[in-house]
C-alpha positions in Angstrom: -66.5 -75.9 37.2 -64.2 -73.1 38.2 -62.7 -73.4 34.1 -66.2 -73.2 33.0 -66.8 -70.1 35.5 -63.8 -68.0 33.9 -64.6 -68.8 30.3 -67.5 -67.1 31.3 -66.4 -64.2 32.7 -64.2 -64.0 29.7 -65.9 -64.2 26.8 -69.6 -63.6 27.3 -68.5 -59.7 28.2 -66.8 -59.6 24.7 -70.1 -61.7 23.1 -72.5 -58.7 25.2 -70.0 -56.3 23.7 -70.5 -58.0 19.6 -74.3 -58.0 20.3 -74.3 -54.4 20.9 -72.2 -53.5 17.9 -74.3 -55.3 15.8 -77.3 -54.3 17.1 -76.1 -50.5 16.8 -75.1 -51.2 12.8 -78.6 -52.6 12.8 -80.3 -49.8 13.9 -78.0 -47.2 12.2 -78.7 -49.4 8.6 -82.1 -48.9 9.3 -81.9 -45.2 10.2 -79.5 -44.7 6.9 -82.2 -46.4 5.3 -84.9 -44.7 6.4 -83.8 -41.5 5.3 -83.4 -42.8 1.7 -87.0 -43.4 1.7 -87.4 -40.0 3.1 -85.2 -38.2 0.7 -86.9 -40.4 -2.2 -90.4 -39.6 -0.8 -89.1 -35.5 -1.2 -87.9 -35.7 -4.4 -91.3 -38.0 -5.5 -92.8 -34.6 -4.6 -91.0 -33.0 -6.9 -89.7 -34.2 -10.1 -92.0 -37.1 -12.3 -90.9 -40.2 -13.7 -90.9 -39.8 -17.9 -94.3 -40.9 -19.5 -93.8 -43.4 -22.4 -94.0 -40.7 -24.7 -95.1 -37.0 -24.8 -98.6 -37.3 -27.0 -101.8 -35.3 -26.0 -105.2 -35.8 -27.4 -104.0 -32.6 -29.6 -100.9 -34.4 -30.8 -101.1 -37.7 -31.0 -98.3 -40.3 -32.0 -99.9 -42.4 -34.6 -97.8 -44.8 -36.1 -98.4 -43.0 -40.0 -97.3 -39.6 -38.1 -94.3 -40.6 -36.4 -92.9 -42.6 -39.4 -93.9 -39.8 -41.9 -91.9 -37.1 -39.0 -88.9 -39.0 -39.2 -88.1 -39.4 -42.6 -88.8 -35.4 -42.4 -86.8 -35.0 -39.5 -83.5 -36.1 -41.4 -84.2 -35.0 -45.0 -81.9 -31.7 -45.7 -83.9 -31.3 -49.0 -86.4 -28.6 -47.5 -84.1 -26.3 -46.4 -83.3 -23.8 -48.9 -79.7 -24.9 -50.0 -80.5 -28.6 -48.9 -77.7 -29.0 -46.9 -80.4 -28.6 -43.4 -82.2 -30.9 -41.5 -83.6 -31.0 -38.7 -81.1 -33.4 -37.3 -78.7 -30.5 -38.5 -79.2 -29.2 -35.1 -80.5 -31.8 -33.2 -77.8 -34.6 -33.8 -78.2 -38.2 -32.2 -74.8 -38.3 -31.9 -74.4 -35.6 -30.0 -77.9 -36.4 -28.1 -80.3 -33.9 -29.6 -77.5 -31.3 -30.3 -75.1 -29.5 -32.4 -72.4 -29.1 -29.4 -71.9 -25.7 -31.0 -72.2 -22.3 -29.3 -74.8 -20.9 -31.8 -76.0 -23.3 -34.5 -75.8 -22.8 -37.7 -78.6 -23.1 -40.5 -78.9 -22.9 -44.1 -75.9 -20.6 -46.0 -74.3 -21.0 -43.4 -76.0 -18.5 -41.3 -75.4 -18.3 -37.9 -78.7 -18.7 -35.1 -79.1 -16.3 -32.3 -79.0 -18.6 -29.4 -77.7 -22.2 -28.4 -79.2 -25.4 -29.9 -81.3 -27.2 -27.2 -81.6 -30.8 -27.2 -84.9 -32.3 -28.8 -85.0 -35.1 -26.7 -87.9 -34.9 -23.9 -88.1 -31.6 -25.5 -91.8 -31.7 -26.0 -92.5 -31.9 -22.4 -91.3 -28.4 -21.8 -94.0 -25.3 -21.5 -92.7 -23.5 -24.4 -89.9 -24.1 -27.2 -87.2 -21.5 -27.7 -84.7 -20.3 -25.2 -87.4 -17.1 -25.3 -90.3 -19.6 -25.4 -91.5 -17.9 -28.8 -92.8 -21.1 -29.8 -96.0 -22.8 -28.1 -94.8 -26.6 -28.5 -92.8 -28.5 -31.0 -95.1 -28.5 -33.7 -95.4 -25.0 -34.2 -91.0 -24.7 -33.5 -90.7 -26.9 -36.0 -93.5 -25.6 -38.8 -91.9 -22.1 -38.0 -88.1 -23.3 -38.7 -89.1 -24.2 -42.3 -89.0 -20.4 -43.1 -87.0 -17.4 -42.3 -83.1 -16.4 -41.6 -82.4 -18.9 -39.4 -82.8 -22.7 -39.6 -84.3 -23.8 -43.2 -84.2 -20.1 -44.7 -86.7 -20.6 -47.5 -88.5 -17.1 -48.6 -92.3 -18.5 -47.5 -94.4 -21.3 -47.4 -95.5 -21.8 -51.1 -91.6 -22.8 -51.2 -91.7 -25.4 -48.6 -95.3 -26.5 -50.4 -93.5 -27.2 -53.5 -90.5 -29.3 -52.4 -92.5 -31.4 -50.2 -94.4 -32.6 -53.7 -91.4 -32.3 -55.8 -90.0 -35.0 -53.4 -92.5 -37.3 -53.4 -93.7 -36.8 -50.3 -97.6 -36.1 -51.1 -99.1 -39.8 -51.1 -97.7 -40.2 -47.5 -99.0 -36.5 -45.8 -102.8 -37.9 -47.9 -102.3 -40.9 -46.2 -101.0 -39.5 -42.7 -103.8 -36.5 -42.7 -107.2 -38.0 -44.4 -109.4 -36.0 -43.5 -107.6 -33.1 -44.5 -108.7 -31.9 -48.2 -105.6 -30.1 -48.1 -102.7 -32.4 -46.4 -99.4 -30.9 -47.9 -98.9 -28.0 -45.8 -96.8 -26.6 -43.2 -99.1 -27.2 -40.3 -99.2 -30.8 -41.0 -95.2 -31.0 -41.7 -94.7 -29.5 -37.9 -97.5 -32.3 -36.4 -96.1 -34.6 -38.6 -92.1 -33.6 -37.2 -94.2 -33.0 -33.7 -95.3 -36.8 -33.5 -92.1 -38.0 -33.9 -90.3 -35.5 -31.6 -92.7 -36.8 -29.0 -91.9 -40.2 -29.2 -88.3 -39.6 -28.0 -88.3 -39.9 -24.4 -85.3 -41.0 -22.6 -85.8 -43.0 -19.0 -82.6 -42.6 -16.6 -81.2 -43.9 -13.8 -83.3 -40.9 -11.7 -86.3 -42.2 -13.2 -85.7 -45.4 -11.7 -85.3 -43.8 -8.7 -88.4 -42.1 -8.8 -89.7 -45.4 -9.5 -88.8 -46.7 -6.2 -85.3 -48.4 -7.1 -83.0 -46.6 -4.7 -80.2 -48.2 -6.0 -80.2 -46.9 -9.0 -78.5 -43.4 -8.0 -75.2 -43.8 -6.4 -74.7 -42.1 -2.6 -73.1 -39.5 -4.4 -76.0 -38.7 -6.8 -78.6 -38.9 -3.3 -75.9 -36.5 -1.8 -76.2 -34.1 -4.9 -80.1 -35.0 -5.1 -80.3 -33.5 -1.4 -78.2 -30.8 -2.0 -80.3 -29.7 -5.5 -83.3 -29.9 -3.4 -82.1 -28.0 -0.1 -80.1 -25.0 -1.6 -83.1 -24.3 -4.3 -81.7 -25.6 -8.1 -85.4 -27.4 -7.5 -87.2 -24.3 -7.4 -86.9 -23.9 -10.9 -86.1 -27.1 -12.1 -88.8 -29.2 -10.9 -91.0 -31.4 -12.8 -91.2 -34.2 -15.2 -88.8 -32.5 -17.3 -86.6 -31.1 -14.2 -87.4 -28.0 -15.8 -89.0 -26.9 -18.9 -91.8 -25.2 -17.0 -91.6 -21.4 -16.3 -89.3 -18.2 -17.3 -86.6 -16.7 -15.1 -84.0 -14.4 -14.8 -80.8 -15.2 -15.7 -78.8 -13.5 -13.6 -80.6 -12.7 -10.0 -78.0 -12.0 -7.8 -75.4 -10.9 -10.2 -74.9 -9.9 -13.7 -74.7 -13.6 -15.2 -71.9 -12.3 -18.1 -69.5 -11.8 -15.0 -69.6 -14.7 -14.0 -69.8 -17.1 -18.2 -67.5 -13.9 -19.3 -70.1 -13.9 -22.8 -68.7 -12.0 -25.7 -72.0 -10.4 -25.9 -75.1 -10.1 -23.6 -78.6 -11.0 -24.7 -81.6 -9.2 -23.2 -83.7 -12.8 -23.6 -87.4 -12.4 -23.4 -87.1 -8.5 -23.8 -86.3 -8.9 -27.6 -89.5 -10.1 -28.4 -91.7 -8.7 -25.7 -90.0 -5.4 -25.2 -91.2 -5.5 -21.5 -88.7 -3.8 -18.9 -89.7 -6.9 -16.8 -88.2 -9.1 -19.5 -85.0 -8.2 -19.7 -82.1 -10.8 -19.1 -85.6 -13.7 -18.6 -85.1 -17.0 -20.3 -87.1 -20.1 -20.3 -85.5 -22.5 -17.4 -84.2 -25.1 -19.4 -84.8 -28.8 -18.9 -82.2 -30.4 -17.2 -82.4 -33.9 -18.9 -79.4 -35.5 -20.6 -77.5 -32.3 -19.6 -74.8 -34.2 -18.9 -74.5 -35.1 -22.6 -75.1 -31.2 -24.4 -72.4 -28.7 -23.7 -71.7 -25.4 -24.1 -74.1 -24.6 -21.9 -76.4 -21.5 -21.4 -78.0 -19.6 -24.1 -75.1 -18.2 -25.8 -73.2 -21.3 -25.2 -70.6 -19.6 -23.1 -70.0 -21.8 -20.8 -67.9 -25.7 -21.9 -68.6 -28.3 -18.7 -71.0 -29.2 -16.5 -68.9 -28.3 -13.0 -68.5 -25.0 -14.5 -71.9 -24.7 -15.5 -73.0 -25.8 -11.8 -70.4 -23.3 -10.1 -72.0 -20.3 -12.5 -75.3 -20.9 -11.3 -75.1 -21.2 -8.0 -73.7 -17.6 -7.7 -75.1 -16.2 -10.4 -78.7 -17.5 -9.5 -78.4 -18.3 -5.6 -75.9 -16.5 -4.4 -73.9 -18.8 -3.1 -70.8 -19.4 -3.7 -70.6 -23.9 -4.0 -68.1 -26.1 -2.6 -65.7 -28.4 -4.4 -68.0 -30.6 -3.1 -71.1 -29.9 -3.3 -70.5 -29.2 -7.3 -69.2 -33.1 -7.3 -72.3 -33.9 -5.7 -74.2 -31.9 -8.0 -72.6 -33.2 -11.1 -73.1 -37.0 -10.2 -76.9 -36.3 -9.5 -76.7 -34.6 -13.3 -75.0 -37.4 -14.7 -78.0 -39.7 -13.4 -80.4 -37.6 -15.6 -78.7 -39.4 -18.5 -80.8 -41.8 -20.4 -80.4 -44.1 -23.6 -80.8 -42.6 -26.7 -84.3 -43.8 -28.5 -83.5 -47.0 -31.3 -85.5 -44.7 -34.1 -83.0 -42.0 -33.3 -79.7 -43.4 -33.0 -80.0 -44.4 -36.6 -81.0 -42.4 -39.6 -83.4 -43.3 -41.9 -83.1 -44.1 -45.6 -84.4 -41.9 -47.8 -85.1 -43.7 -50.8 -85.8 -43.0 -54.4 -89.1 -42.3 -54.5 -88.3 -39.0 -53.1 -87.3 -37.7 -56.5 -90.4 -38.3 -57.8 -92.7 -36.3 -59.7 -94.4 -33.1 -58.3 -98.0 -34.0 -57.3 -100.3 -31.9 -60.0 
């Protein structure tokens, strides 16, 4: 008995001790956990999940459309030198982008601002860094013509080639009701449809989705941070972003700080509004990761950098080491799988050189 009395007094004080450890770890799991689901619950607030695809009742995706937009989509032949596509600009490669500064259209003349990725594009408010575009079908029926982009003279052009390349017995059967189905309009729903199919589900959708392993504690740290010091208050959304005009440049001058070569007024060129000077279209933040130079003017070559330039320029606040990490990891989770029908070009076969349509 008195052996049995000191292994008692031994080892049940250590066994009191483990209990209480473990029940502490316990409790502090279920705290940690806890706020996941809290910080999850914010950002469900927030941001959206991506939809399937982008169609309205406006814009539909109809299987003749989005076919008939992606042949289109990758055929320099319309532009006025045929060496320009719309994939020119908008490479799969390079996930909806040129990875240039300014692109570059037809005769090799150079565009006026950055080349945003098409990819979730079609979710945004407005197209254009300016939003001078109401949606993708009207960017892409007004790159057809112009300077920039496709640089034929007008639309009787454009009119022409399409039925010079075969492509009439497709728009008829695309557009049936239409008495009239080659024409621009219907080449920028018919480029629309197909831009709206290419939607690209990420790890932060997941997320959103309820799978709170699919961001990294890093990427919640950065989530927390993006939501706390304000990035959210313009990024926000199913886009995370996309959805309103801002400065760019509230606190300082932003060419201080992405040391531009030259400084665009934005908005104010087309409006001419004192109120629009230096305002751009927030950009969607999706697959950002994947599409430097960043910034209109493409100024700007990594994503920490990037990060760094708008918190001072925009918040005033001047970010850790850290908190940029942080930042950049919750970025990288934005990052989604490029669409099969995109990663690979289409063939565009010989029927193309038919005949003109009478």
């Amino acid at each position: 008995m008195p052996a049995h009395g000191s292994l008692a007094r031994n080892v049940l004080p250590g066994l009191a001790r483990l209990i209480a450890v473990a029940a502490a770890l316990l409790a502090m799991t279920a705290e940690a956990q806890e706020a996941r689901q809290g910080l999850r619950q914010r950002a469900r607030q927030l941001f959206e999940a991506l939809p399937q695809d982008m169609a309205t009742k406006e814009f539909p995706t109809t299987p003749a459309r989005v076919a008939l937009g992606r042949k289109m989509f990758f055929d320099p032949r319309l532009s006025v030198d045929g060496t320009v596509s719309c994939s020119t600009c908008h490479r799969p490669g390079l996930y909806g982008t040129d990875a240039l500064a300014k692109s570059i259209g037809a005769e090799h003349r150079l565009n006026a601002r950055n080349a945003p990725t098409v990819l979730n594009a079609a979710l945004q408010f407005k197209q254009h860094w300016i939003g001078d575009r109401a949606n993708v079908e009207e960017q892409a029926m007004k790159s057809l013509v112009g300077h920039a982009s496709f640089g034929n003279p007008d639309y009787g052009v454009v009119i022409r080639k399409i039925k010079t390349l075969g492509y009439a017995g497709e728009f008829a059967q695309t557009f049936p009701d239409d008495r009239d189905p080659v024409k621009p309009e219907n080449w920028g729903k018919a480029i629309g449809a197909y831009e709206r199919t290419l939607a690209t589900p990420s790890p932060f959708d997941a997320y959103l989705n309820g799978d709170l392993k699919a961001l990294s504690s890093q990427a919640q740290r950065g989530l927390e941070t993006f939501i706390n010091i304000g990035c959210v208050s313009c990024h926000n959304g199913v886009a995370v972003g996309g959805s309103a005009f801002q400065k760019f440049g509230i606190f300082e001058d932003y060419g201080k700080e992405t040391r531009s070569q030259s400084i665009d007024e934005g908005r104010f060129n087309e409006t001419k509004a004192p109120a629009d000077k230096y305002v751009f279209k927030a950009p969607s933040l999706r697959n950002v990761a994947m599409t430097p130079p960043y910034f209109h003017d493409g100024s700007v070559a990594t994503l920490p950098q990037a990060v760094h330039v708008m918190g001072k320029v925009q918040l005033g606040k001047e970010l850790t080491d850290r908190e940029v990490s942080d930042l950049v990891s919750l970025l990288n989770s934005l990052t989604g799988d490029l669409p099969k029908d995109f990663a690979t070009e289409p063939v565009l076969t010989s029927r193309a050189f038919s005949a003109p349509t009478p």
